[in-house]
N, C-alpha and C positions, 0 to 999 in steps of 0.2 A: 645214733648221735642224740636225738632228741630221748629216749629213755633213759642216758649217761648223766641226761639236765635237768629231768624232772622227778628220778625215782631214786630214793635217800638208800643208801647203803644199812645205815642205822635205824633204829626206828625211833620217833621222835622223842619217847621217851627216856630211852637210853643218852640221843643227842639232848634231852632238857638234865639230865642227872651230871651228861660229864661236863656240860657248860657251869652249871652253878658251883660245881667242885672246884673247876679249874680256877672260877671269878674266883672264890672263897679263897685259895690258893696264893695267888697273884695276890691280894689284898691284907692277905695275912705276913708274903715275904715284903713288900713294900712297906709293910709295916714296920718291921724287924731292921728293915735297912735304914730305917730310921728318915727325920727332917733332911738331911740336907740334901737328898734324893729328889727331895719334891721342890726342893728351894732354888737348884739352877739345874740345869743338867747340862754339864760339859759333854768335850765330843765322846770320852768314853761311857759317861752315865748312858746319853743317847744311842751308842750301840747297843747298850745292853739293852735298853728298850725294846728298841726297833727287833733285836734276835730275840728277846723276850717273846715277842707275839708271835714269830715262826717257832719256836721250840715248842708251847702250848697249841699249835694248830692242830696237830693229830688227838690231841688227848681231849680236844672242845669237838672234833667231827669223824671220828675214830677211822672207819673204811668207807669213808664218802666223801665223795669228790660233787657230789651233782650241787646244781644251780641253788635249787629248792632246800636241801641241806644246809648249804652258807647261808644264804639269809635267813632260816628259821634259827640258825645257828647265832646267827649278827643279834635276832629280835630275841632271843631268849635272853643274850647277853646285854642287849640295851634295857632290855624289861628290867634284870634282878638289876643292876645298876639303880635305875631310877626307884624301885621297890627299898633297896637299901640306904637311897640317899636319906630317902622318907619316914622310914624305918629310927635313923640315925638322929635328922630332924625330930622325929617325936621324942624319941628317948633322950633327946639329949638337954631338954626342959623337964623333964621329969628327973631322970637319972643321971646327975652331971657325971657324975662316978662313971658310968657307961661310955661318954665322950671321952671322958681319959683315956680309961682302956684303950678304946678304939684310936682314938688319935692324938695322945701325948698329951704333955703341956708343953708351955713356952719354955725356953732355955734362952738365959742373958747369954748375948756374946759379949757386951760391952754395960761397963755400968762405973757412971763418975770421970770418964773420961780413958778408963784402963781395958784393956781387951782382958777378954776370961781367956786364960789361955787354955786353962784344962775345959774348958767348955768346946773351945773350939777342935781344940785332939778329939774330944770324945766324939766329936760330929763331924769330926771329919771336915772340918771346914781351912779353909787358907785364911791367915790373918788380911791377905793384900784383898781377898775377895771379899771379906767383911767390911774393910775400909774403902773400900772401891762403892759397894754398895751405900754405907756411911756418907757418903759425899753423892749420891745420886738423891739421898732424903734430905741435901741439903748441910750436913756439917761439911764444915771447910778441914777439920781435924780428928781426930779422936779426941779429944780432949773437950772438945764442944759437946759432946754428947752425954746427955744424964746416966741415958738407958737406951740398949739395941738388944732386941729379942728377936727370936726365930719363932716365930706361931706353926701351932700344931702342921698347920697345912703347907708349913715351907715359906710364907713372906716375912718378908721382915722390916718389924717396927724398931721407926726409932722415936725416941722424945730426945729433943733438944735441952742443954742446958737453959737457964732463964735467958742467962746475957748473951746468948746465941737464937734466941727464937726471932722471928719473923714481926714486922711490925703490925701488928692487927689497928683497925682503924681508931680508937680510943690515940693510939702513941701517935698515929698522922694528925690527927687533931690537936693532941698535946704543943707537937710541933710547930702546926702552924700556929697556932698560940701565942706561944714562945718567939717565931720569926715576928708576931706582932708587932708582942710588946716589944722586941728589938727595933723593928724600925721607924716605931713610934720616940724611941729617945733617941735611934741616929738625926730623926729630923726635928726635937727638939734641939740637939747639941748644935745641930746645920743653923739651924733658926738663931741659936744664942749668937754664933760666932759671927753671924751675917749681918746682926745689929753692933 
C-alpha cells in the first residue's frame, strides 16, 4: 500500500513533459472555442469542463496512480500556469501584437442602442443573455446602451448612453442648486401673496 502512494509509475520528467503539453493543449482548444466560453458557462459548457479534466488525467500522469505523482503532477501544472500568466504579463507591454494572438480582442455585441446580430451568431451568444447581462450594468433597455463589448477574457463592458448614465456628484449638486433657487422664489411668491 504505502509503495502504490509514494513510488510514481512515470518518471518525473516524462510526468513534467506530458503536464506542459496537455496545459499547452487545453489553453490552445479554449482558445479556439472562443469568448463566450470564458464569459458564462451554462450547464453544458460546465460539463464539458468538469469531463474536460477527467479525459486529460491519463495523458498529464500516464501509468501512475501514486500519491506523490498527483501532486508533483498538480505543482508542475500550477507552476507553468503561473510562469505563463507572467510570461503573458511581460510580453503583453512589450508586444501588444502577442496579447492578441493569445487572447483576442473585444467584440461589440451591442453599439447605439442595436444588438450585432451577426456578432452574436459568431459567438455564439443569445440575444436574451446579452440583454439580461445589459440590465445587470445597469441599462433599463437596449437602447440605453452606447456600447457592450465582450473583452478578450469573457466580461462584459457596457458604456451607457449620456442620458442614461448615473448621476455623479457634479449633477447632485447642480440639483440641489436648482431645488434652491426654487424654494427661494416659492417663499418669495408666499411672502408677496401674504402681504
Amino acid at each position: 500500500m504505502w509503495h502504490d502512494m509514494f513510488v510514481t509509475g512515470i518518471s518525473y520528467g516524462e510526468k513534467t513533459i506530458r503536464t506542459v503539453l496537455v496545459y499547452a493543449a487545453i489553453v490552445i482548444l479554449l482558445r479556439l472555442a472562443g469568448k463566450r466560453e470564458l464569459a458564462q458557462l451554462n450547464t453544458l459548457d460546465l460539463s464539458v469542463v468538469l469531463l474536460l479534466s477527467n479525459v486529460v488525467q491519463n495523458a498529464v500522469i500516464g501509468n501512475d496512480n501514486s500519491l506523490v505523482g498527483g501532486v508533483y503532477g498538480a505543482t508542475v501544472l500550477i507552476a507553468v500556469n503561473a510562469l505563463f500568466v507572467r510570461l503573458q504579463a511581460y510580453l503583453s507591454d512589450r508586444a501588444p501584437r502577442f496579447e492578441r494572438v493569445l487572447e483576442g480582442s473585444p467584440s461589440v455585441l451591442i453599439r447605439d442602442g442595436k444588438l450585432q446580430i451577426k456578432t452574436l451568431r459568431r459567438l455564439a451568444l443569445r440575444p436574451a443573455d446579452v440583454i439580461a447581462s445589459s440590465r445587470k450594468q445597469g441599462a433599463e433597455h437596449v437602447r440605453d446602451v452606447r456600447e457592450m463589448v465582450i473583452a478578450p477574457g469573457g466580461g462584459m463592458l457596457i458604456e451607457l448612453k449620456e442620458s442614461e448614465e448615473g448621476a455623479d456628484r457634479q449633477d447632485v449638486e447642480n440639483i440641489r442648486a436648482d431645488l434652491a433657487r426654487i424654494q427661494e422664489r416659492l417663499d418669495m411668491l408666499l411672502l408677496q401673496r401674504g402681504s
